[in-house]
C-alpha positions, 0 to 999 in steps of 0.5 A: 159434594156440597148441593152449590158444587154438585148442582148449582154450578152444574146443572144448567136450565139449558141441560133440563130444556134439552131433557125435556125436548128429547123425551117429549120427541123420543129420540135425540135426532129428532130432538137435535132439529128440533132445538137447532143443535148438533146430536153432539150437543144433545147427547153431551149434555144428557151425559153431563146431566147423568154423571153430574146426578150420578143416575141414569136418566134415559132409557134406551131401546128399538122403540125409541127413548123413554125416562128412567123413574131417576128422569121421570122424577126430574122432569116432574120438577123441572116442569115446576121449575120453569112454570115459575120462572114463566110467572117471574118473567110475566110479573117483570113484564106486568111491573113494566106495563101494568096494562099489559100481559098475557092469562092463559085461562082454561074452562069447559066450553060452557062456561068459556061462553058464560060466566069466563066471556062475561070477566074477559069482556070486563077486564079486557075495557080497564085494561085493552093491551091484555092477551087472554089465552083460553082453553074451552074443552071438556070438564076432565081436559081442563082439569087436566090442562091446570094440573099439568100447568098448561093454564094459569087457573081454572073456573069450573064446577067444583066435583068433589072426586077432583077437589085434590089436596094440591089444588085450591078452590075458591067458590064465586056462586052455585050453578044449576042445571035447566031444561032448555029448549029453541024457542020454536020448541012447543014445551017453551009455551007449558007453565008447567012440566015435568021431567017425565013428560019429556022422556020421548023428546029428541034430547041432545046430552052430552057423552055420558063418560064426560063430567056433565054427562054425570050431572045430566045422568043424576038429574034423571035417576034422582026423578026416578028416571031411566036417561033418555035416548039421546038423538044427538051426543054432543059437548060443543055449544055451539053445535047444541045452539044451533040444534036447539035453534031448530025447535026440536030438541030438549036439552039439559045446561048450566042456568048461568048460560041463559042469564049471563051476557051471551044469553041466546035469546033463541033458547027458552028454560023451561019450568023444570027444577032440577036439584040435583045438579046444584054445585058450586062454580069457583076459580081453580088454581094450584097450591103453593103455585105462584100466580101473575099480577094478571091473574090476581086481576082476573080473579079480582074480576071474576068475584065482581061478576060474581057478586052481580050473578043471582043463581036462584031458580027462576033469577035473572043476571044482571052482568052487563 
């Protein structure tokens, strides 16, 4: 048969929502409640699906029900498929309103409360009705959040194991990392250092399994340095902050989160270079992925706050 008769007229977006909710909850009981159908329907339209594409698309077993390769290779585009129409509904809605819509963003934490804060407080005065959906986490969880399109884009480092040929990179500016300390701190008040005056300080650091552990863990190696005992291994911001506000602790963060807008002035750069950790920052989309209106807006934005952001050792950022 002809694609129009054996797919168009038969596969329905119903059937595919329905494939999806029972492997997501592997089973088709639990997937029936969950949709507010009968176990009829589910199974009705699984069989439909299956003599339609004439494969099977389920497995199952005591441990419950898992997708063949046939399935797998469904649901992989199907997920493409109503991402899409996700973005079609946004651009209806944004053509509607062009003030309004919704931006799901992902970031890791630090630069969530960075360069990401700075673009969200810009846009969000030129256009209040706005909803920005952000995911702060880890480096790998946010990339993995755009791959698996859980978010619209990404603005992160760029590490070169993970610039995929199916992603687009666009640079706004090169971060490097500081040695920073509470204000509190006695090495607040050296003019100079150096790394390995350091090395019997309490550090905070982030998991040394993480992406900026890796940085962190270069910096050192590169100063001809073992990584120190870390006294506390941590990712969240805050909890670092509130650490660093007790004067004892050293630790290792992007420069850009002591000069953008959310500047704590309880923290202090220290006279340490590290050139090593120099890498560019850019916003992080799928290719041959349909972006919003919104979107386009935010990324506008984001090379406006950019262009203000100096990142040269010792510069000052003039985001305001």
């Amino acid at each position: 048969m002809h694609w129009a008769d054996r797919i168009g007229r038969r596969l329905k977006l119903r059937d595919l929502h329905i494939l999806l909710a029972v492997v997501q909850c592997g089973s088709m009981t639990k997937a029936a409640s969950q949709l507010s159908v009968s176990n009829p329907v589910i199974s009705k339209a699984i069989a439909d699906m299956e003599r339609t594409l004439g494969v099977r698309l389920l497995d199952r077993s005591p441990l419950g029900i898992e997708p063949t390769m046939y399935g797998r290779a469904l649901l992989d585009r199907s997920v493409v498929a109503f991402d899409e129409l996700r973005q079609a509904v946004k651009h209806i809605e944004f053509l509607g309103d062009p003030t309004a819509g919704e931006l799901r963003i992902g970031a890791p934490i630090v630069f969530a409360s960075g360069i990401v804060t700075a673009v969200i407080d810009r846009l969000s005065r030129r256009h209040p009705r706005i909803v920005f959906d952000l995911l702060a986490g880890e480096a790998g969880q946010t990339y993995r959040a755009l791959e698996e399109r859980k978010v619209d884009l990404l603005i992160a480092r760029i590490y070169a194991p993970i610039a995929e040929e199916h992603m687009h990179a666009e640079i706004l500016y090169d971060e490097f990392d500081v040695v920073a300390a509470g204000s509190q701190n006695p090495w607040t008040r050296r003019r100079s250092a150096k790394l390995a005056d350091l090395m019997n300080e309490p550090w905070i650091l982030p998991p040394p399994d993480s992406l900026s552990g890796s940085v962190a863990a270069e910096a050192f190696r590169a100063s001809g340095l073992d990584i120190p005992r870390a006294t506390v291994v941590t990712s969240p911001t805050v909890v670092r902050n509130a650490l660093l506000a007790t004067g004892r602790f050293l630790t290792i963060v992007p420069n850009s989160v002591l000069t953008f807008r959310t500047y704590n002035p309880a923290l202090k750069r220290l006279p340490i270079h590290l050139p090593t950790t120099r890498r560019p920052v850019g916003i992080i989309t799928l290719k041959n992925r349909t972006l919003g209106p919104v979107a386009q807006l935010f990324i506008a934005c984001a090379r406006e706050v950019a262009k203000l952001t100096d990142a040269r050792p010792g510069a000052r950022n003039k985001v305001s």
